[in-house]
C-alpha positions as a Markdown table, in Angstrom:
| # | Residue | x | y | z |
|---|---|---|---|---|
| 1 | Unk | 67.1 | -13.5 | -41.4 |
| 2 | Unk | 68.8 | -14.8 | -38.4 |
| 3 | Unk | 68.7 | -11.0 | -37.1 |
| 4 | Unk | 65.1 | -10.2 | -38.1 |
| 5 | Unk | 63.9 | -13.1 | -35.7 |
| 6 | Unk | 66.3 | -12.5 | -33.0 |
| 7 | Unk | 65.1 | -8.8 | -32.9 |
| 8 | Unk | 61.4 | -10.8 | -32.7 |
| 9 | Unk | 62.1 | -13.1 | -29.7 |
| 10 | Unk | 64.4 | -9.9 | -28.4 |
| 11 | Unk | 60.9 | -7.9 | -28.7 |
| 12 | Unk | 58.4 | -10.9 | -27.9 |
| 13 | Unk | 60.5 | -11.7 | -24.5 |
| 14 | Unk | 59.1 | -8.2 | -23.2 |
| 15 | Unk | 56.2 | -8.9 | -20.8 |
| 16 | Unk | 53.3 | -6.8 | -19.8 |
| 17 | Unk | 54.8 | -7.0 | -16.4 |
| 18 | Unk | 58.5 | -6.3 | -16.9 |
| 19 | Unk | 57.9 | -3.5 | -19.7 |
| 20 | Unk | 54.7 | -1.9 | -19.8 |
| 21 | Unk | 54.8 | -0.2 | -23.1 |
| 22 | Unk | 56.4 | -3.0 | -25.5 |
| 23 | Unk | 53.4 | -3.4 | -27.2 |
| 24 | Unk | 53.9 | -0.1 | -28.7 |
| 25 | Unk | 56.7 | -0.9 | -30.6 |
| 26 | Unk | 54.2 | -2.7 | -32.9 |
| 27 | Unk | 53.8 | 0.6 | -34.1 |
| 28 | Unk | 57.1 | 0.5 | -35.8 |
| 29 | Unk | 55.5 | -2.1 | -38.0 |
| 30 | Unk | 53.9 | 0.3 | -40.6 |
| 31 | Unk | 57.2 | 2.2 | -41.8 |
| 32 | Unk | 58.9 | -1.2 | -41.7 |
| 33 | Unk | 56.2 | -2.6 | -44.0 |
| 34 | Unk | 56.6 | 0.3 | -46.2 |
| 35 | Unk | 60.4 | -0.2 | -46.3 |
| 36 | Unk | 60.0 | -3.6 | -47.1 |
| 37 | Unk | 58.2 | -3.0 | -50.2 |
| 38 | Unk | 60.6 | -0.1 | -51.3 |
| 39 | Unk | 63.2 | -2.8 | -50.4 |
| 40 | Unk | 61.2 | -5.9 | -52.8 |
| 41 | Unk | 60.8 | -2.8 | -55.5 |
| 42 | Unk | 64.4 | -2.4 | -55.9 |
| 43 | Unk | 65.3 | -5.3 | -56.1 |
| 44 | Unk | 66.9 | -6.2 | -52.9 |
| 45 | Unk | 65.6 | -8.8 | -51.5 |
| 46 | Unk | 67.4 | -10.3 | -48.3 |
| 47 | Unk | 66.7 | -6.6 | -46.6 |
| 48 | Unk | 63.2 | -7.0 | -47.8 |
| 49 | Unk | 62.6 | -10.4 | -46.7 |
| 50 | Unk | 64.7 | -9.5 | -42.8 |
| 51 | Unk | 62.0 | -5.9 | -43.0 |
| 52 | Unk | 58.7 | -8.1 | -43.7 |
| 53 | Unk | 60.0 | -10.3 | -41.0 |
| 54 | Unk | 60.6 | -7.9 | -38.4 |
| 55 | Unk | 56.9 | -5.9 | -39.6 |
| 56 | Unk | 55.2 | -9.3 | -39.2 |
| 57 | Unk | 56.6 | -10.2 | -35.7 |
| 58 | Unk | 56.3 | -6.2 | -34.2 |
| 59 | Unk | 52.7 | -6.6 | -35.2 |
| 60 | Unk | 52.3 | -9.8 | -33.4 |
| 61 | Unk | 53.5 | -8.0 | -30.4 |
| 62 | Unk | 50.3 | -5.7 | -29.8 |
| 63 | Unk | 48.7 | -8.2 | -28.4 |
| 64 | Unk | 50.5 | -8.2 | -25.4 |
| 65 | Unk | 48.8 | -4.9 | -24.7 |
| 66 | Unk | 46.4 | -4.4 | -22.6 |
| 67 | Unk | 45.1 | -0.4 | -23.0 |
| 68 | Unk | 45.3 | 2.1 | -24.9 |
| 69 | Unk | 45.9 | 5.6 | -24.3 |
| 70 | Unk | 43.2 | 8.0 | -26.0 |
| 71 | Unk | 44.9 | 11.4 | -24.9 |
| 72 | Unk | 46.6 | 13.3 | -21.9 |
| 73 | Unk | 43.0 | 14.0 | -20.3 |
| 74 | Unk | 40.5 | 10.7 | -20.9 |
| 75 | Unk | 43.7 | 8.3 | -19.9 |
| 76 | Unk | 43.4 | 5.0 | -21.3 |
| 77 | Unk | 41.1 | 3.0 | -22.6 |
| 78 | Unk | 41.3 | -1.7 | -22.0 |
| 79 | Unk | 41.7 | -3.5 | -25.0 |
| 80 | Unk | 39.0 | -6.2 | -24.6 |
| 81 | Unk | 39.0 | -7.7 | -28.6 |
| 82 | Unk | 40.7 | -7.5 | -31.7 |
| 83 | Unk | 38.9 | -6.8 | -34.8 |
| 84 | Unk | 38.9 | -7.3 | -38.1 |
| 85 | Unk | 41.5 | -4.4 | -38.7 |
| 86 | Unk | 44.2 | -6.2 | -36.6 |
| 87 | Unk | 43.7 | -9.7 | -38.0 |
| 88 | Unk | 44.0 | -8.1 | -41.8 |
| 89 | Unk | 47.2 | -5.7 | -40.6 |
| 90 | Unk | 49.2 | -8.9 | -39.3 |
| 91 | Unk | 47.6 | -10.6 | -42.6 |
| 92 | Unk | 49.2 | -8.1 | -44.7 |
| 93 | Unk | 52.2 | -8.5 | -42.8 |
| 94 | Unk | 52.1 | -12.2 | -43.2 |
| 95 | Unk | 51.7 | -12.0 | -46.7 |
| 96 | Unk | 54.3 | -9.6 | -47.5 |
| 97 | Unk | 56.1 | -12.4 | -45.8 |
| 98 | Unk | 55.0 | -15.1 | -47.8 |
| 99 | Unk | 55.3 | -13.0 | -51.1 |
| 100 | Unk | 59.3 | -12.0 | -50.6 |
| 101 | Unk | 60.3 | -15.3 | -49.2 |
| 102 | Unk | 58.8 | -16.9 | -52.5 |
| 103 | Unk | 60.7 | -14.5 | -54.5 |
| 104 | Unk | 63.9 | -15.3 | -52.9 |
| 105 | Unk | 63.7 | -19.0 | -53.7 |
| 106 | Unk | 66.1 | -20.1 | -56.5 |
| 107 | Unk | 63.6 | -21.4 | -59.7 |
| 108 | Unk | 64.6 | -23.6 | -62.1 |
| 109 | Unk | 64.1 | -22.1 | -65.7 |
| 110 | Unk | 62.9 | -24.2 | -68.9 |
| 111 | Unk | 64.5 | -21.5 | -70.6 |
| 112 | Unk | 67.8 | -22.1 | -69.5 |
| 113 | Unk | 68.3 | -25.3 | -70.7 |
């Protein structure tokens, strides 16, 4: 965990100013999410929990990006809102989040005693 959220301040220190194109590691974020579920499928969950973690803060970094590029000949396009799409991504994100860390905590059973 402690390298999931230093990759996050690592990535969230990148400014519009002092790297362009950070905001385009949120990208990254899809695959991630995707390995965090194979992850939470088999079973292993600290690599799940450190991938949901590291999905939820690359999506968070989109929003330091200010256009978009919609191909080599139109050049880019300003991002001037974020829509429902973006708000449910970093929701999924968040609740894969939620969901993993909840299923690493240790639970008591009835059964056991």
């Amino acid at each position: 965990m402690i390298c999931a959220f230093s990759s996050i301040a690592v990535i969230g220190s990148f400014h519009e100013q002092v790297l362009p194109n950070a905001g385009y590691a949120a990208w990254l974020a899809n695959p991630i999410i995707v390995a965090a579920w194979f992850f939470y499928l088999a079973d292993k969950r600290s690599p799940a929990l450190i991938s949901a973690v590291l999905a939820l803060g690359l999506t968070l970094t989109f929003l330091g990006v200010a256009t978009v590029p919609i191909g080599p000949k139109l050049g880019e396009v300003e991002i001037i809102s974020y829509g429902r799409g973006y708000w449910l991504w970093i929701a999924s994100a968040g609740i894969l989040v939620a969901g993993v860390s909840v299923s690493n905590l240790p639970l008591r059973s009835n059964a056991s005693r």
